[in-house]
C-alpha positions in Angstrom: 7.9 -44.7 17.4 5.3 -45.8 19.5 1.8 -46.4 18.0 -1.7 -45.3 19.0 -3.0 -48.7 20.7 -6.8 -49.5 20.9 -7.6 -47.7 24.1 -6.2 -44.6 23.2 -7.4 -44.8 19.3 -11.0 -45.0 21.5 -10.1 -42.3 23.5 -9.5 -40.4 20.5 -12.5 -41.2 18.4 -14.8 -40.1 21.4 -13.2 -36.7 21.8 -12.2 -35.4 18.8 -14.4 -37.2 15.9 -18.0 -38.3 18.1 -20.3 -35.6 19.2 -23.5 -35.1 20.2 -26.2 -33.9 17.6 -24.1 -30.8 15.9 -25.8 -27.2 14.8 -25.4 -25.9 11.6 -22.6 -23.1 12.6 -21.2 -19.7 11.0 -18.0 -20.1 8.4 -16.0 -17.6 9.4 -12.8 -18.7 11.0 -11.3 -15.0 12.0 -14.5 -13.4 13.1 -15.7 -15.3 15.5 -12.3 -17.0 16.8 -12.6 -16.4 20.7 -8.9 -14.9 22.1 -7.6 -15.0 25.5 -4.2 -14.4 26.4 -2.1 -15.6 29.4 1.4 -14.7 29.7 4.1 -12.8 31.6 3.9 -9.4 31.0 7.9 -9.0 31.5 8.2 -11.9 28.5 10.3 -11.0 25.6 10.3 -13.8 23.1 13.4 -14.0 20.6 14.5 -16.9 19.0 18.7 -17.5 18.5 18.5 -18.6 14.2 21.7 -20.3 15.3 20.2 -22.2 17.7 17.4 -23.6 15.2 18.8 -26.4 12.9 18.4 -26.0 8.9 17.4 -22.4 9.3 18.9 -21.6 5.6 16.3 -23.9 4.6 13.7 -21.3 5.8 12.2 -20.3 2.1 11.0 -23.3 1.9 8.0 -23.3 4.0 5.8 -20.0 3.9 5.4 -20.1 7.8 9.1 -20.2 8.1 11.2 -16.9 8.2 13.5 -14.6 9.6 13.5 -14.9 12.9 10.2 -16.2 13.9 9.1 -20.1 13.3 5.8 -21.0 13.3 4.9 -24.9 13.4 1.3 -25.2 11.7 1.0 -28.7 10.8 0.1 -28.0 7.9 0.9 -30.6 5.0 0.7 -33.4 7.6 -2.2 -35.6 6.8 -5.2 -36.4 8.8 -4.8 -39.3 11.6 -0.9 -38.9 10.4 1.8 -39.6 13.2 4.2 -36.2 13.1 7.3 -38.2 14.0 10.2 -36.3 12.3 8.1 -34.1 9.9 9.9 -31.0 11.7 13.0 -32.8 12.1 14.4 -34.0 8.7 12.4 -37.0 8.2 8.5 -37.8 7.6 5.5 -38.0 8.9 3.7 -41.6 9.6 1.9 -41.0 6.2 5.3 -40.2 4.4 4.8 -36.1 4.6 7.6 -34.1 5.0 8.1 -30.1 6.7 10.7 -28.2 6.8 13.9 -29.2 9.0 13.6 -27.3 12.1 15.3 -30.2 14.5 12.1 -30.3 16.6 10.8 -33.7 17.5 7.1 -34.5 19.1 6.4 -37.1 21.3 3.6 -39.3 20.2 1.2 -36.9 18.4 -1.1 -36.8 15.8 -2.6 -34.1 13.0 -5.9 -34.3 12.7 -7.6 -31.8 9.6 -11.2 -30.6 10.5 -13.8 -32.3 9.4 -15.6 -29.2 7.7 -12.2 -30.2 5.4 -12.3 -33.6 4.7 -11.1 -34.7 7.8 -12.3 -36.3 10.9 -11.2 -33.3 13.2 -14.2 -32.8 15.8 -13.0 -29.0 16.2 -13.6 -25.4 14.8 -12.2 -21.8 14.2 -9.0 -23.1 13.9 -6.2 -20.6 13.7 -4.3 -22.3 11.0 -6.3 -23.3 7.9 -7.4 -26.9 9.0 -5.3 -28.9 10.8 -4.3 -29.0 14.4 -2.3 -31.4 16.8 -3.5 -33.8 19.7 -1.2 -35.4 22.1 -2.0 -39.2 22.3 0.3 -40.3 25.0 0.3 -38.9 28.4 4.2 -40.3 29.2 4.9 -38.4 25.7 3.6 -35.7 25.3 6.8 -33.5 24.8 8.2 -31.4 22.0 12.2 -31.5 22.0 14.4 -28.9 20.7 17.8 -30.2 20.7 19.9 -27.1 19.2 18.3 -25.2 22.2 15.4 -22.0 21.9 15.4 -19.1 24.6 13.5 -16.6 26.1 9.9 -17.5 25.5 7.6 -19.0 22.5 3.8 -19.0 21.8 0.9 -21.2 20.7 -3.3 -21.6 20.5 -5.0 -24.3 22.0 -8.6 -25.8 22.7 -9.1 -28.0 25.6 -11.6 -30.3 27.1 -10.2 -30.4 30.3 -7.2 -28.3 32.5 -3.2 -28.6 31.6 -0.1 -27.0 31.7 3.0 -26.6 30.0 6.6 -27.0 31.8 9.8 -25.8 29.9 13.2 -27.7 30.7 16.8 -27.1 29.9 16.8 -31.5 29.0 15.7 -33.3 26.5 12.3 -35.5 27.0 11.4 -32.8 30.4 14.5 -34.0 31.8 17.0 -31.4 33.8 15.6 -28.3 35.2 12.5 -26.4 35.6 12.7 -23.1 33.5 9.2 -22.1 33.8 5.4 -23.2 33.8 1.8 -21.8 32.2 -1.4 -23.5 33.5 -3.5 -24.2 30.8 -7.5 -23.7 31.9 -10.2 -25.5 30.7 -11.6 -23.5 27.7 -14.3 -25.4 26.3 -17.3 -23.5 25.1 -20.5 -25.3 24.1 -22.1 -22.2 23.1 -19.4 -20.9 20.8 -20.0 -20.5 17.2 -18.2 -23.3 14.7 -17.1 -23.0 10.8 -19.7 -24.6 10.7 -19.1 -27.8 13.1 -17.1 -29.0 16.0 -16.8 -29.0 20.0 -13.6 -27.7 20.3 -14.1 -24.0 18.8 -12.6 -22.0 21.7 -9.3 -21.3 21.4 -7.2 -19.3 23.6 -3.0 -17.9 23.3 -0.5 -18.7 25.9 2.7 -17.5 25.6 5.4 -19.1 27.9 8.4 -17.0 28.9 11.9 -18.1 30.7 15.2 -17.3 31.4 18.0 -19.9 30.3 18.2 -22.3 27.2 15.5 -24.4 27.2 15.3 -28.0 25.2 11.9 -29.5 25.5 8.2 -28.5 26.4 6.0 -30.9 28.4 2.4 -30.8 27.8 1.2 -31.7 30.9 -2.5 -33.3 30.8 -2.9 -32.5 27.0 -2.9 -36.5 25.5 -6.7 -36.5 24.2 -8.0 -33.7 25.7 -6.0 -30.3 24.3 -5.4 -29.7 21.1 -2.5 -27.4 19.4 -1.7 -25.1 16.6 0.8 -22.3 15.3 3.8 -23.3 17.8 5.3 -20.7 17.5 8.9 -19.6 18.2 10.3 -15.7 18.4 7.1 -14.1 19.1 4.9 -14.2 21.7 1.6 -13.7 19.1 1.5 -17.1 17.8 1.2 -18.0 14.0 2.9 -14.4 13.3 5.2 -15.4 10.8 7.2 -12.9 8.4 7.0 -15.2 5.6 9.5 -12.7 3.3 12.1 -12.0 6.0 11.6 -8.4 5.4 10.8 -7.6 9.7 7.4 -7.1 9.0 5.1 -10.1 10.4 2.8 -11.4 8.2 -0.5 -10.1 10.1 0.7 -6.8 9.5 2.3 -6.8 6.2 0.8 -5.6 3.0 3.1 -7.8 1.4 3.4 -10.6 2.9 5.4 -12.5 0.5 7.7 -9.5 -0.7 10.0 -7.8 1.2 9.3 -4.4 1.5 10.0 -2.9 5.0 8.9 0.5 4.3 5.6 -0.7 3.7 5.2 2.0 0.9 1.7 1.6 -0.5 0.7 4.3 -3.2 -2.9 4.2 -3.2 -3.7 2.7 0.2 -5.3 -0.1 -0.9 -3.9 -2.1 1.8 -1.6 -4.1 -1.1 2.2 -2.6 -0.9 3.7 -1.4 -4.0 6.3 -4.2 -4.4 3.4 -6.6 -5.1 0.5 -4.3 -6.3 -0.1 -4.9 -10.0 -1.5 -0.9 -9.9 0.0 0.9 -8.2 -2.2 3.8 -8.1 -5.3 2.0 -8.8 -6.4 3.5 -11.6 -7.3 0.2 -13.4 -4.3 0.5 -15.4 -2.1 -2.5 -14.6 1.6 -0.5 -13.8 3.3 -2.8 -17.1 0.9 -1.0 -19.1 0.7 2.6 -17.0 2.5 5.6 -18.4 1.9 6.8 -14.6 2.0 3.5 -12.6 2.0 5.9 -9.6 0.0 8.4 -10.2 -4.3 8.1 -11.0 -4.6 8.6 -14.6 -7.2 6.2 -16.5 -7.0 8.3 -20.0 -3.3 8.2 -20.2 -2.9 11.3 -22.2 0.8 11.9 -23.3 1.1 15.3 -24.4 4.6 15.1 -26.1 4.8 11.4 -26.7 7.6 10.5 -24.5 6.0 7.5 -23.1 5.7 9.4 -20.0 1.9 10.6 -19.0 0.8 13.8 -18.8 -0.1 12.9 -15.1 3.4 12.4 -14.2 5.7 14.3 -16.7 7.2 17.6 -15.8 7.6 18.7 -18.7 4.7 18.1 -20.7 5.4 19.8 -24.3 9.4 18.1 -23.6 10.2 21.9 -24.4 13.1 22.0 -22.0 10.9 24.3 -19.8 9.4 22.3 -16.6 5.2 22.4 -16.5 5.7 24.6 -13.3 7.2 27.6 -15.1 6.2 27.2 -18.7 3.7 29.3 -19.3 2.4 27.4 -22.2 2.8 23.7 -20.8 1.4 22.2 -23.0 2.8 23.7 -26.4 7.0 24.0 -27.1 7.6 27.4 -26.7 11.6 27.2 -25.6 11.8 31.3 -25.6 8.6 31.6 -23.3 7.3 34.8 -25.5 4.5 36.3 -24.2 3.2 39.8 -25.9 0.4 41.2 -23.8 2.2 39.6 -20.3 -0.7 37.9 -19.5 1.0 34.6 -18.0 0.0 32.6 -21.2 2.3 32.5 -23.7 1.8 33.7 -27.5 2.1 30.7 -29.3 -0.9 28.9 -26.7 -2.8 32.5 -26.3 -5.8 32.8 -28.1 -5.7 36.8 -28.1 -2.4 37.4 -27.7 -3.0 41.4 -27.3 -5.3 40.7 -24.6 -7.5 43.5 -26.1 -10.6 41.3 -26.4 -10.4 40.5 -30.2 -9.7 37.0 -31.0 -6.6 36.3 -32.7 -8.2 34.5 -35.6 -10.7 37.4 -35.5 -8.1 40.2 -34.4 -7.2 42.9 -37.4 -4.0 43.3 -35.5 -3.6 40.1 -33.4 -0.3 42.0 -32.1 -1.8 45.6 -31.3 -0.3 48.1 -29.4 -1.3 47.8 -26.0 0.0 50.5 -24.5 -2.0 52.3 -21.8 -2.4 56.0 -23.2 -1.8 57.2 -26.8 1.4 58.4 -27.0 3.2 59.9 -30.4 6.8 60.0 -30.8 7.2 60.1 -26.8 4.6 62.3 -26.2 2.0 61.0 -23.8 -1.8 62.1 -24.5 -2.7 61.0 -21.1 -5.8 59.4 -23.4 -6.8 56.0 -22.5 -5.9 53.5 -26.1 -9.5 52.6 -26.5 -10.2 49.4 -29.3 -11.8 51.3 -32.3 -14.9 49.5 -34.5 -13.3 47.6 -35.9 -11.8 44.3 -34.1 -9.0 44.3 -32.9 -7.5 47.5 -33.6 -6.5 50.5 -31.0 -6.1 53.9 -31.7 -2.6 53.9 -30.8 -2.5 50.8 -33.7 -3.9 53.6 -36.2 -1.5 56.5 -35.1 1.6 54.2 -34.9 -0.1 53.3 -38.5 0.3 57.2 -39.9 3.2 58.2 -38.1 5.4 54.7 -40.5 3.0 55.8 -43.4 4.2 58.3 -46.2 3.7 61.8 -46.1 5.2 65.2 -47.3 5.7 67.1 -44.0 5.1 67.6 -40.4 2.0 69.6 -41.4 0.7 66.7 -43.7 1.2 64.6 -40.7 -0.8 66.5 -38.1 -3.8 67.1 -40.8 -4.1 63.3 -41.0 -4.1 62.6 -37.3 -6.9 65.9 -36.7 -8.7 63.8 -39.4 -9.1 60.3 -38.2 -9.5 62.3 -34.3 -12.4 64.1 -35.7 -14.2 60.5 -36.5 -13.1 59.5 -33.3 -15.4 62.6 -31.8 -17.8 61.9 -34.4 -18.0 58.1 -33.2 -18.3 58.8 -29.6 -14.8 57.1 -28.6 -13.3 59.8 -27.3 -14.4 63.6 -26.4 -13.3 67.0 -27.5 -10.8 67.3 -24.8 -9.2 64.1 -25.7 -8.7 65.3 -29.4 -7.3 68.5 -28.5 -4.9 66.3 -26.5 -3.8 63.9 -28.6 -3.8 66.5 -31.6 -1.1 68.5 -28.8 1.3 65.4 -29.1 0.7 65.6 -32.5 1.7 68.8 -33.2 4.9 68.1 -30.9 6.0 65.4 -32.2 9.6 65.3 -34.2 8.2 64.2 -37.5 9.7 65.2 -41.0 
């Protein structure tokens, strides 16, 4: 592998590491990363994984995946020689990537100085480190097993290039396509926090045909590179879980989860959200990992919350047509039909009179008193005391103990005369209910 020599080494000092005074500059990489895009709008990148060597090897490298390869140079050092760090072997300071069979010409990573580096540069796309051709006669990237279609990548420049795709290795064999590649420096750009080349701009480079190496044309010194990128024409849009979603857009990146599913739409999918529905329960510890319930009440203590169980009281009866969801009632009894059942209905006659209060907790409801069939057409008012209808005191004499039919109507004209006397019902309503009375089939 050829090495840097003096001239060039001064070449590259003088663009990427020396600069005139430099400002103090805004961290903040994504926000202020100025994006252009040139590329042919009939371009539809794909890459062939059969075409890419060690592909099965693609979980080793988080950039790597599925169909779409992205080449960010990161884990190369700075001032480090690529050589074969994409192609089985190392990098001129020993590092090793992932074995994609792509070789470089004679380029160099250089990391940003804002990271320890000597990279004049800023707003990289990847985290820190980006590539510099140092070699006019070699600046070429060679893919031997072959790519198609199209690929993508970001670069900063000093000065105007272009890229040429051929069907040879080395830019041998023929002409499948060329992007120019404008002058995009920006003085007045804002850094992270320092470094003349800040600008940088996406070309994505389509073509019919197999193609075998790329020719940075004009690039040695003056343009730099990052997130080569094969099977997409947005470069560094990896799908770093092989699940079809890329990275920029997936709420798990690192998961697979292609139907996105995310509970509580907090941006994190549920395969890798530790709460699920964000209740500040982690979902280990949740008795509803899906559904918002901080107090994780669990009526029936099946380990299922309250929140989430359909059947709360585990009565065999579901919450949705238990009319006491809460409390086991299997036979759904409900006296006074009031849609809460008796054993959770705290006045189970409905007639106003608590049942811990209520005389008769059970009274006779009924509408009208009626004896032995024979309806008064009188409304069943509550007496004094709690609790207790008039039709509760009729039904009480008509089961009681008399001697006859006459003894019977006697005590009914009786407790209808305090009735009058009370004010609970009128004249006309005696002589009514006394009429059942004396009709009524009693002994």
């Amino acid at each position: 592998m050829k090495r840097l020599n003096l001239l060039g080494y001064l070449i590259l000092i003088i663009v990427l590491i020396v600069s005139c005074e430099k400002d103090a500059l805004i961290e903040n990489k994504d926000s202020n990363t100025q994006l252009k895009t040139i590329s042919d709008p009939n371009a539809k990148a794909t890459i062939t994984p059969e075409k890419i060597k060690a592909l099965g090897q693609q979980n080793q490298n988080k950039t790597s995946t599925g169909n779409i390869i992205v080449l960010d140079f990161e884990g190369l050092g700075d001032v480090d020689y690529i050589n074969d760090f994409y192609n089985g072997g190392t990098s001129s300071l020993g590092n090793s990537g992932t074995d994609y069979g792509v070789e470089f010409g004679v380029a160099l990573s250089i990391i940003d100085e804002d990271a320890g580096g000597t990279g004049n540069f800023a707003n990289e796309p990847s985290p820190s480190t980006v590539m510099f051709f140092l070699d006019e006669n070699q600046a070429y990237m060679n893919v031997e097993a072959g790519f198609d279609t199209g690929f993508s990548f970001y670069y900063s420049s000093s000065s105007s290039g272009s890229v040429s795709v051929y069907d040879g290795l080395n830019g041998n064999g023929n002409l499948l396509g060329t992007v120019d590649l404008p002058d995009n420096l920006d003085p007045n750009c804002i850094g992270d926090p320092n470094g003349t080349f800040c600008s940088w701009d996406i070309i994505s480079v389509a073509f019919n045909g197999i193609a075998q190496s790329v020719v940075f044309n004009g690039a040695a010194n003056y343009i730099g590179f990052d997130d080569v990128t094969f099977g997409s024409l947005t470069p560094g849009n990896s799908d770093s879980d092989g699940d079809g979603v890329n990275d920029d857009v997936d709420n798990c990146p690192n998961t697979a989860n292609s139907d996105q599913a995310d509970n509580d739409s907090d941006g994190m999918g549920d395969v890798c959200d530790a709460d699920d529905d964000d209740d500040g329960i982690l979902d280990v510890n949740d008795n509803c990992p899906f559904t918002d319930n901080p107090g994780q009440k669990d009526n029936d203590g099946d380990g299922m919350g309250d929140a989430c169980d359909d059947d709360d009281d585990d009565d065999g009866v579901l919450d949705a047509n238990d009319n006491c969801p809460f409390t086991a009632n299997t036979n759904q009894e409900d006296f006074d039909v009031d849609g809460l059942g008796d054993v959770c209905d705290a006045d189970d006659d409905n007639d106003g009179c608590l049942d811990g209060d209520d005389s008769i907790p059970f009274s006779n409801i009924e509408a009208t008193v009626v004896i032995d069939g024979c309806d008064s057409d009188v409304d069943n008012r509550v007496t004094s005391t709690c609790g207790l209808t008039m039709s509760d005191m009729i039904d009480n004499l008509e089961a009681g103990i008399y001697k006859n039919h006459g003894e019977f109507v006697r005590m009914v004209s009786s407790l209808t005369r305090s009735w009058v006397k009370d004010g609970l019902i009128s004249k006309l309503e005696k002589d009514a209910i006394m009429s059942c009375a004396g009709s009524a089939n009693i002994p």
